[in-house]
ZADO-1210 file (C-alpha; in nm, 4 decimals, padded with zeros to 6 digits):
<atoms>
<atom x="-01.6865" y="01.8976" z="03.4674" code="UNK" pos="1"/>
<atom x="-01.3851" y="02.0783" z="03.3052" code="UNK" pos="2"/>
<atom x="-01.2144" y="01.7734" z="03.2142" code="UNK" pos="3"/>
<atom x="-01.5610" y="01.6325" z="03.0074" code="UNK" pos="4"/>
<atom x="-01.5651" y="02.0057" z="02.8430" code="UNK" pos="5"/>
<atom x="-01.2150" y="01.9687" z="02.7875" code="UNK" pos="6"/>
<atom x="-01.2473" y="01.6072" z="02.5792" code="UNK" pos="7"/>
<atom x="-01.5975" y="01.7535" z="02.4074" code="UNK" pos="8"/>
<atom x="-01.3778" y="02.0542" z="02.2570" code="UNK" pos="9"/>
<atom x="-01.0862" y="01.8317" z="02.1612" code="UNK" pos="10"/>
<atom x="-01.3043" y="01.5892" z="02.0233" code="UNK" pos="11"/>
<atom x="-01.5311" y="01.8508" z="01.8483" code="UNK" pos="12"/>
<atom x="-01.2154" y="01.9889" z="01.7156" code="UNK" pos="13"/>
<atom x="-01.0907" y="01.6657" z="01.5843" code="UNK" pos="14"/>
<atom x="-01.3918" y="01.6039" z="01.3798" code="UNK" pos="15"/>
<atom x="-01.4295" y="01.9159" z="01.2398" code="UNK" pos="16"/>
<atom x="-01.0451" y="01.9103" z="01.1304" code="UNK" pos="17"/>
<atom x="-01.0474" y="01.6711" z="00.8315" code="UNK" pos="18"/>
<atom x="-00.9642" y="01.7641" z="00.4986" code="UNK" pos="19"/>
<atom x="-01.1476" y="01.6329" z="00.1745" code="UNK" pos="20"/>
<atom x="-01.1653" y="01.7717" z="-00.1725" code="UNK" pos="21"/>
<atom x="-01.5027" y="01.7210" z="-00.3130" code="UNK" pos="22"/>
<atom x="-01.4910" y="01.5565" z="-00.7054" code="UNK" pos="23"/>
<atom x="-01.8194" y="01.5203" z="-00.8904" code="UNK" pos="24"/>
<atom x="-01.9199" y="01.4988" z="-01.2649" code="UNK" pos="25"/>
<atom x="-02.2163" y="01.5660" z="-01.4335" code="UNK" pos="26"/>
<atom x="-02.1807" y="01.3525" z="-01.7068" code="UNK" pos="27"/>
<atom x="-02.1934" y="01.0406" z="-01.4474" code="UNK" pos="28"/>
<atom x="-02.4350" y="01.2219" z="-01.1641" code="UNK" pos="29"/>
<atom x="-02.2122" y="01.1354" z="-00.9114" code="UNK" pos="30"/>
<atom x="-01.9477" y="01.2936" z="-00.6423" code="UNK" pos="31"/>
<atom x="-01.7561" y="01.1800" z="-00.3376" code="UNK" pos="32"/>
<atom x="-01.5482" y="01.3414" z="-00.1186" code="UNK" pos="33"/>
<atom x="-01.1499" y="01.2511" z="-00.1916" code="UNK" pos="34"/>
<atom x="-00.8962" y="01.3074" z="00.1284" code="UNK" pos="35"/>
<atom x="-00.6876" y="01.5812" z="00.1642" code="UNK" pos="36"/>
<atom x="-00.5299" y="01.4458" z="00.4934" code="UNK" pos="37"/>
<atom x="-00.3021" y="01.7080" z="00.6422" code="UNK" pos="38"/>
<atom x="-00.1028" y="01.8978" z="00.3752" code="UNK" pos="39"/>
<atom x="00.1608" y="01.9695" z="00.5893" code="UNK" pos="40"/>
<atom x="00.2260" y="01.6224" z="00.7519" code="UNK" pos="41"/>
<atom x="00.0632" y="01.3028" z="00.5098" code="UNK" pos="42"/>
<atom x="-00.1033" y="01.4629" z="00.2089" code="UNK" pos="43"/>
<atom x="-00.3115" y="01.3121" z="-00.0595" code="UNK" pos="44"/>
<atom x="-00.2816" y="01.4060" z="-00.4085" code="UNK" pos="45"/>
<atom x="-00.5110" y="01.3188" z="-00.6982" code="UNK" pos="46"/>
<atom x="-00.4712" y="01.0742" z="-00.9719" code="UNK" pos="47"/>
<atom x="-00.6315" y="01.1468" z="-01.3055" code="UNK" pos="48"/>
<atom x="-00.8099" y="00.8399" z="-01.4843" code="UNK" pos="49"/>
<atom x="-00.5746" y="00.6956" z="-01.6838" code="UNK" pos="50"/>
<atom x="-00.7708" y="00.3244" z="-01.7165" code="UNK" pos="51"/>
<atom x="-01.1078" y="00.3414" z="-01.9021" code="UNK" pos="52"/>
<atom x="-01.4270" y="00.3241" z="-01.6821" code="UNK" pos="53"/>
<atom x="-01.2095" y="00.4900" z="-01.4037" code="UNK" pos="54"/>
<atom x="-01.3059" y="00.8594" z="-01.2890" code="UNK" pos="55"/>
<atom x="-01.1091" y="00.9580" z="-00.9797" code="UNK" pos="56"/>
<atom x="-00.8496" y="00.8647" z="-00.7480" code="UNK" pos="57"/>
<atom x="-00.5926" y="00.9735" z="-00.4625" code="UNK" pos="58"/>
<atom x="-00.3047" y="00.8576" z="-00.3164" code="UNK" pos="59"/>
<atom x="-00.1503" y="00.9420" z="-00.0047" code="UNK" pos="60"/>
<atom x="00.1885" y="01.0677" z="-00.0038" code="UNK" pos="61"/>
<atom x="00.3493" y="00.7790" z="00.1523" code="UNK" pos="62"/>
<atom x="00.1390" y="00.5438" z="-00.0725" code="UNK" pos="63"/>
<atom x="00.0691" y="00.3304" z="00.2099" code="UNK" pos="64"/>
<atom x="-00.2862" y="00.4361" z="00.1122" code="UNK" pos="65"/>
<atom x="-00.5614" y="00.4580" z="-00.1988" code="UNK" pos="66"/>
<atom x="-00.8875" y="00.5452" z="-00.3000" code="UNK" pos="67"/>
<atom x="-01.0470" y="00.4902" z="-00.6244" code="UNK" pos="68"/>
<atom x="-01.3963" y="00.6024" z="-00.7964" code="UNK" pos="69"/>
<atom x="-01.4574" y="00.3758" z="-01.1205" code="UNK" pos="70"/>
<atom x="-01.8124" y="00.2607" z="-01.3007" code="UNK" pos="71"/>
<atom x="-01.8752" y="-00.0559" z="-01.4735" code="UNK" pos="72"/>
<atom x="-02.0904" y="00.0585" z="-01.8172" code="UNK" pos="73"/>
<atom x="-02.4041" y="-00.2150" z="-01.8081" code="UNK" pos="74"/>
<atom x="-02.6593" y="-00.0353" z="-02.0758" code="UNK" pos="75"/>
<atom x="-02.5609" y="-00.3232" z="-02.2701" code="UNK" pos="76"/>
<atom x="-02.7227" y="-00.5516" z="-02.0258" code="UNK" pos="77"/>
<atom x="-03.0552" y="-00.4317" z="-01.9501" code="UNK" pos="78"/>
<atom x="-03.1521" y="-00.7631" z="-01.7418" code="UNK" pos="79"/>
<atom x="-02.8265" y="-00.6986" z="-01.5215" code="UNK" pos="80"/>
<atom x="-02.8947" y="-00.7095" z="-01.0913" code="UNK" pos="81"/>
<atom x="-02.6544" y="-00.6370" z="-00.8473" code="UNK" pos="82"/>
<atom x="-02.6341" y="-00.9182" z="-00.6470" code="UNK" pos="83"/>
<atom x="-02.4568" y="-01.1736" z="-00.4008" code="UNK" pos="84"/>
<atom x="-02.3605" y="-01.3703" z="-00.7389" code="UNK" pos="85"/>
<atom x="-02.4143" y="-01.1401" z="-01.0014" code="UNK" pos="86"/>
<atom x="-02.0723" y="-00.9196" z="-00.7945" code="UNK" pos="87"/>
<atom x="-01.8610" y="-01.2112" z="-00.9695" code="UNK" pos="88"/>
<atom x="-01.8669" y="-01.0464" z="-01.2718" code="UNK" pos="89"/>
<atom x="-01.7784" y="-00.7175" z="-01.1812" code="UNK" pos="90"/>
<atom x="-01.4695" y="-00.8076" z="-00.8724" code="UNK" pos="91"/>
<atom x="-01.2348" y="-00.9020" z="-01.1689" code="UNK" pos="92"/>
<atom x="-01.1184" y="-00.5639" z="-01.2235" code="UNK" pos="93"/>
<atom x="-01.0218" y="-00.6066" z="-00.8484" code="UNK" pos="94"/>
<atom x="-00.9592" y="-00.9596" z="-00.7134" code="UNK" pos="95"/>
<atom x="-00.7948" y="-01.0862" z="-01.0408" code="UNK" pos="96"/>
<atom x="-00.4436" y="-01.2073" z="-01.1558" code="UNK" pos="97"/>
<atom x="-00.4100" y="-01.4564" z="-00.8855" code="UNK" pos="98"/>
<atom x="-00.2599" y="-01.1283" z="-00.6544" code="UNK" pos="99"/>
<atom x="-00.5947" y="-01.0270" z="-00.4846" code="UNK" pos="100"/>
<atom x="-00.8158" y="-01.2336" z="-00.2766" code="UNK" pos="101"/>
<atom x="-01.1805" y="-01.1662" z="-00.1883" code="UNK" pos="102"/>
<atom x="-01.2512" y="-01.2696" z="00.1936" code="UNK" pos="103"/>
<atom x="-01.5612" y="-01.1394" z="00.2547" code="UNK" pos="104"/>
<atom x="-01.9161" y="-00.9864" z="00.1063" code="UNK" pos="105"/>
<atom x="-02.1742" y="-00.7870" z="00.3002" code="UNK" pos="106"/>
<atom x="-02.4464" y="-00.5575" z="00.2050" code="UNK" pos="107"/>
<atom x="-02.4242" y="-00.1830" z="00.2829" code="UNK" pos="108"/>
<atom x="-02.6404" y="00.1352" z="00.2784" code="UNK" pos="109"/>
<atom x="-02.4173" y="00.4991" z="00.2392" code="UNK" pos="110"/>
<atom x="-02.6643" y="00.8629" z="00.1677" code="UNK" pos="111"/>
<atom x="-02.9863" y="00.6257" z="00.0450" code="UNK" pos="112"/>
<atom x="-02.8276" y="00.3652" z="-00.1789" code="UNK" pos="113"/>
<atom x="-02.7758" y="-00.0104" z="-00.1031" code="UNK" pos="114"/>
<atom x="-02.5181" y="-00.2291" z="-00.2387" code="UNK" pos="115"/>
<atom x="-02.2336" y="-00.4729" z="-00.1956" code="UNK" pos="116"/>
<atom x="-01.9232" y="-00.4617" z="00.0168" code="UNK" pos="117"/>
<atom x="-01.6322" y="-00.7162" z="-00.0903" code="UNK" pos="118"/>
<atom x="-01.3141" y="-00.7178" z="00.1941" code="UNK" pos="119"/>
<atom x="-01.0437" y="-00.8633" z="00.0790" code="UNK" pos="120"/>
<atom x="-00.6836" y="-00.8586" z="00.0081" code="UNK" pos="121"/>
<atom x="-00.3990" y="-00.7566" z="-00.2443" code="UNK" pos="122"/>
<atom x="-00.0274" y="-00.7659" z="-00.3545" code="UNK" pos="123"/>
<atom x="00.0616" y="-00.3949" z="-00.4703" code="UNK" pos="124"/>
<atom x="00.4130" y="-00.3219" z="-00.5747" code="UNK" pos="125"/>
<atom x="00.5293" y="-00.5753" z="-00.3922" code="UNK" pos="126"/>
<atom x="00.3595" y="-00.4307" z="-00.0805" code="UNK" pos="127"/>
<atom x="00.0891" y="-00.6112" z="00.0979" code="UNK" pos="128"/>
<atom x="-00.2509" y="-00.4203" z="00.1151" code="UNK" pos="129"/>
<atom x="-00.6403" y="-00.4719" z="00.2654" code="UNK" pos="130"/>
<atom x="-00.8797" y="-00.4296" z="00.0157" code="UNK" pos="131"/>
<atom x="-01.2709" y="-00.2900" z="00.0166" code="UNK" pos="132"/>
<atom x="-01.4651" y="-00.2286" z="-00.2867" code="UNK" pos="133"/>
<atom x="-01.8490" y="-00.1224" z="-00.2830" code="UNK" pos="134"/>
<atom x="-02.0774" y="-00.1406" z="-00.5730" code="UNK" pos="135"/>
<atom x="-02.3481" y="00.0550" z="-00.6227" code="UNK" pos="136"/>
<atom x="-02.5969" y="-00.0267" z="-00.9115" code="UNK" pos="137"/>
<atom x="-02.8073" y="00.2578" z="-01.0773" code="UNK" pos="138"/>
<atom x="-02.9587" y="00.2663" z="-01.3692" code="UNK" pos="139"/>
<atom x="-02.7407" y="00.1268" z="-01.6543" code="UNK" pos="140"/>
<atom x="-02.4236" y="00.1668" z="-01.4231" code="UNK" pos="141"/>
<atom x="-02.2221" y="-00.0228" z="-01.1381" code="UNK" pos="142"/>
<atom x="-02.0653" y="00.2313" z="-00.9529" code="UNK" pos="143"/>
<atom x="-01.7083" y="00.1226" z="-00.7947" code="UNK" pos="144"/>
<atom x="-01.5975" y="00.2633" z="-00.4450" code="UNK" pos="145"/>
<atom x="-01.2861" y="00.1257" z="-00.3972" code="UNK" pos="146"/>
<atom x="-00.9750" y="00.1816" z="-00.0959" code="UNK" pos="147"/>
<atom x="-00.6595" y="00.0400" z="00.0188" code="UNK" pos="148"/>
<atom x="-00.4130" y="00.0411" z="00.2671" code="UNK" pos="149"/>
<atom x="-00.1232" y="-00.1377" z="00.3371" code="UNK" pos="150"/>
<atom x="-00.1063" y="-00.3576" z="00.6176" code="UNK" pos="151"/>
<atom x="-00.4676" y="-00.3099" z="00.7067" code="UNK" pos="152"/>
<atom x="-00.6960" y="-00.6348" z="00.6760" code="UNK" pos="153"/>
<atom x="-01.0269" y="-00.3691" z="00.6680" code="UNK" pos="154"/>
<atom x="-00.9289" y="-00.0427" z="00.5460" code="UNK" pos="155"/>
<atom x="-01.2799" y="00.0709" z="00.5997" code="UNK" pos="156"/>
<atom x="-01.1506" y="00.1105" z="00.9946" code="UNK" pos="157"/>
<atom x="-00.9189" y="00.3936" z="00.8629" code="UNK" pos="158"/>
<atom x="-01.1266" y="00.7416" z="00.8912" code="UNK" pos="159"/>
<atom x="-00.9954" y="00.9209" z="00.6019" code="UNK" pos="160"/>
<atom x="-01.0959" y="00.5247" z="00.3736" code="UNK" pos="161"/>
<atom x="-01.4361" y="00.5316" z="00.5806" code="UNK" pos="162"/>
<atom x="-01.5224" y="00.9100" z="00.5315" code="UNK" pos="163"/>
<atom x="-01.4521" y="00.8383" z="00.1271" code="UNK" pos="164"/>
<atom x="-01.6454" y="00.5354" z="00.1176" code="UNK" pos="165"/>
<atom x="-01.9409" y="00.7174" z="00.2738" code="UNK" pos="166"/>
<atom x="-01.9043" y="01.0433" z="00.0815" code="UNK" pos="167"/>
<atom x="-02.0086" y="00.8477" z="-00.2482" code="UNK" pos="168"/>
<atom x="-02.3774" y="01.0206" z="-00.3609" code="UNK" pos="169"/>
<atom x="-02.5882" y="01.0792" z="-00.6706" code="UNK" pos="170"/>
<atom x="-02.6217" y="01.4269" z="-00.7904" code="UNK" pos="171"/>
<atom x="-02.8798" y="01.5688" z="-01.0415" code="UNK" pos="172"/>
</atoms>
């Protein structure tokens, strides 16, 4: 009985001993949740936007790791769906130049919202790295979740990736 105690603490304490600093903006009525990881050990840090349509991202120190927060601006398209096909538009900006490859599409739900997973995979720096990007469609915008990691064919299985890609919510 000690040892199960013993695990349920460790585990408990695990858990409850992630870092993440939250980002949101009014002006887009979003936030998510960017990782901190462990300043002392593998920190993240913050990268501005520096692209147009991009709002946050991080980097982890070793930049065997990203995460990225983007929108694509579709007012000017009011019949616009987010769809299986209509995703073709919108990967471009992420499985372009001939040095990412899309392997895979799935639907997902994350805090009430459905929309689009594409897996895939990209040359970085000369640097291999797994690729996931969800879209989220609301209202006139197609919100952009993206993550990678080096090395990784799903970078969703890392738990700092997965607890960004499921921090992504609407705000008022």
């Amino acid at each position: 009985m000690k040892k199960v105690c013993l695990v349920a603490a460790v585990f408990v304490g695990f858990a409850f001993n992630t870092h993440a600093a939250l980002w949101k903006s009014r002006e887009y009525r979003c936030a998510v949740n960017l990782p901190d990881g462990d300043p002392r050990i593998l920190p993240w840090y913050t990268l501005g936007s520096v692209e147009p349509e991009t709002l946050v991202g991080a980097r982890r120190s070793d930049k065997q790791a990203f995460v990225f927060l983007g929108y694509a601006d579709m007012r000017n398209k009011p019949k616009f769906r987010l769809n299986d096909k209509s995703v073709e538009e919108l990967q471009s900006r992420f499985f372009g130049e001939g040095r990412a490859f899309r392997h895979s599409l799935q639907h997902v739900s994350t805090n009430g919202l459905t929309g689009i997973r594409l897996n895939g995979s990209q040359l970085f720096e000369g640097f291999n790295y797994g690729l996931v990007v969800d879209f989220y469609q609301v209202g006139g915008f197609v919100y952009e979740v993206a993550a990678m990691k080096q090395n990784e064919e799903y970078p969703a299985q890392d738990g700092e990736i997965r607890q960004f890609l499921g921090s992504f919510r609407l705000i008022n």
